[in-house]
C-alpha positions as CSV (number, residue, x, y, z in Angstrom):
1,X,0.0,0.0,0.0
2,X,1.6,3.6,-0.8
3,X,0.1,6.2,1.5
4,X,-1.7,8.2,-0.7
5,X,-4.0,5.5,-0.9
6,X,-4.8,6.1,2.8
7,X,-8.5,7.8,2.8
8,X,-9.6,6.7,6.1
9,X,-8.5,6.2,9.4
10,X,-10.2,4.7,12.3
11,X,-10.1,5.2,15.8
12,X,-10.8,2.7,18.2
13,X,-11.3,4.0,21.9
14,X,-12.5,7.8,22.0
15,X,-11.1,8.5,25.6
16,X,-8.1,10.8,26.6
17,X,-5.6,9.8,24.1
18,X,-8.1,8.4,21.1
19,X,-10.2,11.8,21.0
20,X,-6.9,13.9,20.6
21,X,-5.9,11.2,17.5
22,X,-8.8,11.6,16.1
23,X,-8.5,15.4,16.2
24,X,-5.0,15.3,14.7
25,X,-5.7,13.1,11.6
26,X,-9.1,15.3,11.1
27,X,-7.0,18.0,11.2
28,X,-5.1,17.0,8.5
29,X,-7.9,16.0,6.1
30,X,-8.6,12.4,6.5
31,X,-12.0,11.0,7.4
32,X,-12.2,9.9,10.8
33,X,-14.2,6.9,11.7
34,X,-14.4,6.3,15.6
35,X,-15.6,3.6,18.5
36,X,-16.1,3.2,21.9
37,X,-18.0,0.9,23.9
38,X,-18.7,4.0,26.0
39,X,-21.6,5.5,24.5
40,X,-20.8,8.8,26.4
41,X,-17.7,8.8,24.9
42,X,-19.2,8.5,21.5
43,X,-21.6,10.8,22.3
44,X,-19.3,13.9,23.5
45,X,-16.0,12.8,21.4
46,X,-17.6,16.1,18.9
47,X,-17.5,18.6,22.0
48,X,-14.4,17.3,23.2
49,X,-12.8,17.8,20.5
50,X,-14.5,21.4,19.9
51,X,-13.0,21.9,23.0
52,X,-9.4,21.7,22.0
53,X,-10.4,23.0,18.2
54,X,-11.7,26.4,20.2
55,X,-7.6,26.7,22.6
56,X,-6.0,26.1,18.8
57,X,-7.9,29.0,17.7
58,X,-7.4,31.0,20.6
59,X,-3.4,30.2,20.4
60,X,-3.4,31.4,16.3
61,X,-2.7,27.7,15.0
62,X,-5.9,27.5,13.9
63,X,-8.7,29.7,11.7
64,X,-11.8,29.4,13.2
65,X,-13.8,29.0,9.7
66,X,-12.0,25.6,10.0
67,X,-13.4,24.3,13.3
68,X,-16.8,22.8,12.2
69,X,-15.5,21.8,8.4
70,X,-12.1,19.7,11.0
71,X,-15.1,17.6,13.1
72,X,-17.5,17.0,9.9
73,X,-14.1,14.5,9.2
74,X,-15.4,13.0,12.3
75,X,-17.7,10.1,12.2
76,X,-18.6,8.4,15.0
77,X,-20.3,4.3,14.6
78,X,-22.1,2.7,17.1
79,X,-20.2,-0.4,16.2
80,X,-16.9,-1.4,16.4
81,X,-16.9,-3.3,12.8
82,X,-18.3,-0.6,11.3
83,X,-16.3,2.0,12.3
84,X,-13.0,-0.3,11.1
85,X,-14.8,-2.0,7.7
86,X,-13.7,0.6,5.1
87,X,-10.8,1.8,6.7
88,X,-6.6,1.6,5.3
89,X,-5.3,2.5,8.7
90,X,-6.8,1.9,12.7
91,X,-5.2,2.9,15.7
92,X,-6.5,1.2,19.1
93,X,-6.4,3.5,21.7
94,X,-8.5,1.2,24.2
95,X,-7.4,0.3,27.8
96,X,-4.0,-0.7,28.6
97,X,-5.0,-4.4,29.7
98,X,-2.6,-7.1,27.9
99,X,-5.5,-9.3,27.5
100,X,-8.0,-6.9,25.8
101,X,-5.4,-5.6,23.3
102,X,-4.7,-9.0,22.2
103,X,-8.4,-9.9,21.6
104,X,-9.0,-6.7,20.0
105,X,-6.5,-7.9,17.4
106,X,-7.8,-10.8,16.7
107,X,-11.1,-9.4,16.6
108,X,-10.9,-6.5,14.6
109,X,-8.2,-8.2,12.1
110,X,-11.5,-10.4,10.6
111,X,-13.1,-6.9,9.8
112,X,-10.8,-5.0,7.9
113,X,-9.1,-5.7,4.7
114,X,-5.8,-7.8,4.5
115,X,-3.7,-4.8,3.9
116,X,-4.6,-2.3,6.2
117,X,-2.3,-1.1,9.0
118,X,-3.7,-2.0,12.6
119,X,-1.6,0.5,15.4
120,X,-1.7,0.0,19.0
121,X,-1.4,3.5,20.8
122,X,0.0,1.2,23.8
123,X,2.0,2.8,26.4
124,X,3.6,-0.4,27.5
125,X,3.2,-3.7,25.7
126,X,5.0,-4.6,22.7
127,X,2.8,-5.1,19.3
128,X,4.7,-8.5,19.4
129,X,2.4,-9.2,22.3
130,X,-0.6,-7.6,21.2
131,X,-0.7,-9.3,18.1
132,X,0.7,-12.4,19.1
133,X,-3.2,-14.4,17.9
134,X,-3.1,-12.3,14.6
135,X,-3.2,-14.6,11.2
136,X,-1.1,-11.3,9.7
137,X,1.0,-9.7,12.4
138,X,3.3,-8.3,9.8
139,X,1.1,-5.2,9.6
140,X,1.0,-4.5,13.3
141,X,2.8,-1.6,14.8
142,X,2.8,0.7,18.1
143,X,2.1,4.2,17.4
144,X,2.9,5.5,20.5
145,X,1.1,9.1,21.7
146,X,1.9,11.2,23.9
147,X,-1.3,12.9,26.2
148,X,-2.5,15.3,25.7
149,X,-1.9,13.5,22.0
150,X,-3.2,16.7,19.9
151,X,-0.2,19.0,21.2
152,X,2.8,16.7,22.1
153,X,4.6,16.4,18.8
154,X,6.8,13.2,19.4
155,X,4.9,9.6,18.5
156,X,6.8,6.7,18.9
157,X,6.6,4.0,16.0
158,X,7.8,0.6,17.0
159,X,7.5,-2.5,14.8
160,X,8.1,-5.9,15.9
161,X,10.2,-8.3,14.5
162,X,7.4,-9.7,12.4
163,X,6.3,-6.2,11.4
164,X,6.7,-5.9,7.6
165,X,9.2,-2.9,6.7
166,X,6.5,-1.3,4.4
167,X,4.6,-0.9,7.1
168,X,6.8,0.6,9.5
169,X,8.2,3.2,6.5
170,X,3.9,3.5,5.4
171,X,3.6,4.7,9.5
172,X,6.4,6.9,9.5
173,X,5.6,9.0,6.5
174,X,2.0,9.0,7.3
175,X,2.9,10.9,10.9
176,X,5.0,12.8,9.3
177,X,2.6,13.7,6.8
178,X,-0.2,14.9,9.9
179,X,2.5,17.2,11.3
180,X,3.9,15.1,13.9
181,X,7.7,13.4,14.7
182,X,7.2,10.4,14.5
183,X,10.6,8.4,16.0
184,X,11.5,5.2,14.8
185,X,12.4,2.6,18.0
186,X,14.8,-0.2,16.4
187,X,14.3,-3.0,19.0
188,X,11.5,-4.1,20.7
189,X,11.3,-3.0,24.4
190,X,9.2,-3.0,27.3
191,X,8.2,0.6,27.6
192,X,9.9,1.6,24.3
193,X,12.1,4.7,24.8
194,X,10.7,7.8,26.1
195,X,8.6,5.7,29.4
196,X,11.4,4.2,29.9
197,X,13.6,7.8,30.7
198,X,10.5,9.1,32.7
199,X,10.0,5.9,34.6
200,X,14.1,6.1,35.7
201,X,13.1,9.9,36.4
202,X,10.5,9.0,38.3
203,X,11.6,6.4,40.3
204,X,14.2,9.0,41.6
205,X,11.9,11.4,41.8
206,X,9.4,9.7,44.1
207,X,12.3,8.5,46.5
208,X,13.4,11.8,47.0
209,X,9.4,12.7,47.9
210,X,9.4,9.8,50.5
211,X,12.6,10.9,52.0
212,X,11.4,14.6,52.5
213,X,14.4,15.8,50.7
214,X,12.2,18.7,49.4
215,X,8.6,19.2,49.2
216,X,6.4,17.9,46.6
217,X,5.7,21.7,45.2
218,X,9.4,21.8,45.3
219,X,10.5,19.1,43.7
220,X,8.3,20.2,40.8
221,X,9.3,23.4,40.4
222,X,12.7,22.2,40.7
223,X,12.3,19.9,37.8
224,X,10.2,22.4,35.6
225,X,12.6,25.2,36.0
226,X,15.6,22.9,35.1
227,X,15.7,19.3,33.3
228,X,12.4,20.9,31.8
229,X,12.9,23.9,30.9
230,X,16.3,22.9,29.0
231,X,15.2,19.6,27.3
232,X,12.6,21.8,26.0
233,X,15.2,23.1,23.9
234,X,17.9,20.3,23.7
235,X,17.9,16.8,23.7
236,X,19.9,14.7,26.6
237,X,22.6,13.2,24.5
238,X,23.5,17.3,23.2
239,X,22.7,18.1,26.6
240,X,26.0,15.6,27.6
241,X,27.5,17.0,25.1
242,X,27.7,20.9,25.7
243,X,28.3,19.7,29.2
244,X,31.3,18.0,28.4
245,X,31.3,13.9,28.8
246,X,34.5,14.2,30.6
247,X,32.5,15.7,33.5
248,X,29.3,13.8,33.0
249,X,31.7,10.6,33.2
250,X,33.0,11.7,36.6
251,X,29.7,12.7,37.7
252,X,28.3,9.5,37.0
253,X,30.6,7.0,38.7
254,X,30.1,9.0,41.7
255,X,26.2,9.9,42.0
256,X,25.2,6.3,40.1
257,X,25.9,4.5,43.1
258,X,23.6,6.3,45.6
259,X,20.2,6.9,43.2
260,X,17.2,4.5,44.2
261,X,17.8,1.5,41.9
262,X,15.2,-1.3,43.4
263,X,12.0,-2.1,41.9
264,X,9.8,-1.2,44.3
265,X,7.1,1.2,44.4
266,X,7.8,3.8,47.5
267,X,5.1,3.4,50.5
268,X,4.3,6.6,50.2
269,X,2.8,6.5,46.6
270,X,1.3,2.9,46.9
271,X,-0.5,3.9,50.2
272,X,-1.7,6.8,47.8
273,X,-2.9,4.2,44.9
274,X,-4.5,2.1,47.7
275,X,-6.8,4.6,49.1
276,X,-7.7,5.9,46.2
277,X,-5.9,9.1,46.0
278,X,-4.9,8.5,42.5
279,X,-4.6,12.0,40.9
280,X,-6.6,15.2,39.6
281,X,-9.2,13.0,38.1
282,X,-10.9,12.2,41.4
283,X,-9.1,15.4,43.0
284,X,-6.9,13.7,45.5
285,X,-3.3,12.4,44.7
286,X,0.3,13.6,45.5
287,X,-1.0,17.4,45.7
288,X,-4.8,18.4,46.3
289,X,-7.4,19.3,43.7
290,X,-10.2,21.5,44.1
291,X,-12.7,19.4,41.4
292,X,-14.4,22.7,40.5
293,X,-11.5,23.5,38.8
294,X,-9.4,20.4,37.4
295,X,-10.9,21.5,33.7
296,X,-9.8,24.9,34.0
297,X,-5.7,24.0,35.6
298,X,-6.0,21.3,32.3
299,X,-7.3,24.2,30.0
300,X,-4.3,25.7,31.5
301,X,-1.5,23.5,30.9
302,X,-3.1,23.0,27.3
303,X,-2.4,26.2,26.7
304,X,1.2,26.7,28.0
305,X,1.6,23.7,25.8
306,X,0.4,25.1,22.5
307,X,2.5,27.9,23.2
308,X,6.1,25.9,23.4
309,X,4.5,23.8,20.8
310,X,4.7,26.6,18.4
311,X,8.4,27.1,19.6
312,X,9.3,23.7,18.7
313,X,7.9,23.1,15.3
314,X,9.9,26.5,14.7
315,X,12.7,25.6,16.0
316,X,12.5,21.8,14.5
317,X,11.1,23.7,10.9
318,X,8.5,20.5,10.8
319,X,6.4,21.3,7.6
320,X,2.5,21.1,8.6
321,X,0.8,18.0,7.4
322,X,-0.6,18.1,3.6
323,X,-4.2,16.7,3.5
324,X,-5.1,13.6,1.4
C-alpha cells in the first residue's frame, strides 16, 4: 500500500488519548471513523474535540472558519466493525489491559481488509504481544502518543520483528505527513524509549518525595525550571555534550551508586494508589485538587503547551501536514 491511498483512518477507543488522534488526523484532512464501547464517549467525542479545536484558535494555529468543516471529518459508529470496515489504517487507543489488546487484534483483524495497517497507541506492551493471535502480524505496529496526543509532537513507532518494513516506513511517513515526529524505535522494548527515561526519572523522583528531601511543590518546580525547561530546547545526549562527557563521566561514577535502583514502588505512593488518592481526576493524589476547577488547571496547561508547541515546530522547521 503507498500512503496516498490512505483515505480513512479509524479510531478505536474515543477517551483521553483516542479523541486527541482523532483530532489530529481530522485536522489534516482524512475521514475519521471512531468507536467506543462508551456511548458517552461516543456521544461527546464532537464537543471534546470542539474543546481543543476552540484553545487552537485562541493560540493562532488554527482559523476558526476551520473548526466545524475539521469535526465533519469525524464520524462516529455505534459499532466497532463498522467503524474499522472501510478503513486503510486503525489505531487502538483502548485500555492498557494485555488481555483486551490482544483480543482486540484478533477481533478486529476479521473486519478490515488484508492490507490495512492495525496501530496500538500502547503505552507499555509490545505489538509482538498484542498481536501475538493475529493470522497477519506483519502489519501491526505501536504508534505510541503522547497525552495530551493533539499538542505533544513526538509519537513513537515501533514494529516488531514480524512487522513488515513497508509498514513501519507507510507509519512513519504517514505521521509525518499529519504534522507530527514520528521516532523510529529499532528493538523491541518494554516501555519503548521515552517511558522508559521518565520511569528512571520518576523512580528517583518519588524517593526523594518519600525521604522529605524537598517538598512535593518543590521538587516540581525544581524539575520544571531545570531538566524541563532545558530539554525543551535540547535533547539529553547534546545536553551531555555541551556539558562535556568528561564531567558527565566523573559525575556519573560518583552519584550512580547512591540513586534508588530497586524495583519497588515507594510506601508513600502505593498507600496513595491504595486509598484511592490516585490524581486530579478524582481530586486527591500527591497534591490536592479543588474538582471545580481540574478543567480549568488542564485548559491551562493545554495552553502553556500550544505555546512551546509553536516554539518547537519552529525551531525543529516540521512542515505542517498536507491533506489527502
Amino acid at each position: 500500500m503507498e500512503i496516498e491511498q490512505i483515505k480513512q483512518i479509524t479510531i478505536i477507543g474515543l477517551g483521553r488519548m483516542g479523541h486527541g488522534i482523532a483530532q489530529t488526523f481530522a485536522m489534516a484532512g482524512y475521514r475519521v471513523c471512531g468507536f467506543d464501547e462508551s456511548s458517552d464517549a461516543r456521544q461527546n467525542v464532537h464537543s471534546r474535540i470542539r474543546c481543543n479545536l476552540d484553545a487552537f484558535v485562541a493560540n493562532g494555529l488554527l482559523n476558526e472558519a476551520e473548526v466545524d468543516p475539521i469535526l465533519g471529518h469525524i464520524e462516529i459508529f455505534d459499532r466497532e466493525s463498522q467503524a474499522a470496515s472501510d478503513a486503510q489504517f486503525i489505531v487502538e487507543a483502548i485500555a492498557e489491559e494485555l488481555t483486551a489488546k490482544q483480543e482486540f487484534f484478533t477481533r478486529i483483524e476479521e473486519a478490515v481488509k488484508e492490507e490495512t495497517i492495525i496501530a496500538s497507541n500502547s503505552s507499555t506492551f509490545m505489538i509482538s504481544e498484542s498481536s501475538k493471535n493475529m493470522r497477519r502480524p506483519q502489519r501491526a505496529i505501536v504508534t505510541h502518543w503522547f497525552n495530551p496526543p493533539h499538542i505533544v509532537p513526538t509519537v513513537e513507532v515501533v514494529p516488531s520483528p514480524d512487522t513488515s518494513e513497508e509498514v513501519t516506513k507507510i507509519t512513519i511517513a504517514l505521521h509525518k505527513k499529519i504534522g507530527k515526529l514520528p521516532v523510529r524505535i529499532n528493538r523491541e522494548i518494554p516501555g519503548f524509549l521515552a517511558n522508559r527515561v521518565q520511569f528512571a526519572m520518576i523512580r528517583e523522583v518519588w524517593d526523594l518525595y518519600e525521604r522529605g528531601i524537598a517538598s512535593k511543590e518543590d521538587i516540581d518546580t525544581a524539575i520544571c525550571g531545570s531538566l524541563g525547561f532545558r530539554l525543551a530546547v535540547c535533547g539529553p545526549l547534546t545536553i551531555c555534550d555541551f556539558g562535556g562527557i568528561d564531567i558527565w563521566s566523573t559525575i556519573y561514577k560518583e552519584l550512580a551508586p547512591d540513586l534508588r535502583h530497586d524495583a519497588e514502588v515507594p510506601e508513600v505512593i502505593q498507600k496513595l494508589a491504595d486509598t484511592g488518592r490516585i490524581g486530579a481526576s478524582v481530586g486527591a493524589g500527591i497534591h490536592d485538587y479543588d474538582p471545580g476547577i481540574v478543567g480549568e488547571i488542564t485548559s491551562q496547561r493545554d495552553e502553556a503547551m500550544l505555546k512551546l508547541a509553536k516554539l518547537f515546530y519552529d525551531k525543529n522547521s516540521q512542515p505542517e501536514g498536507d491533506s489527502p
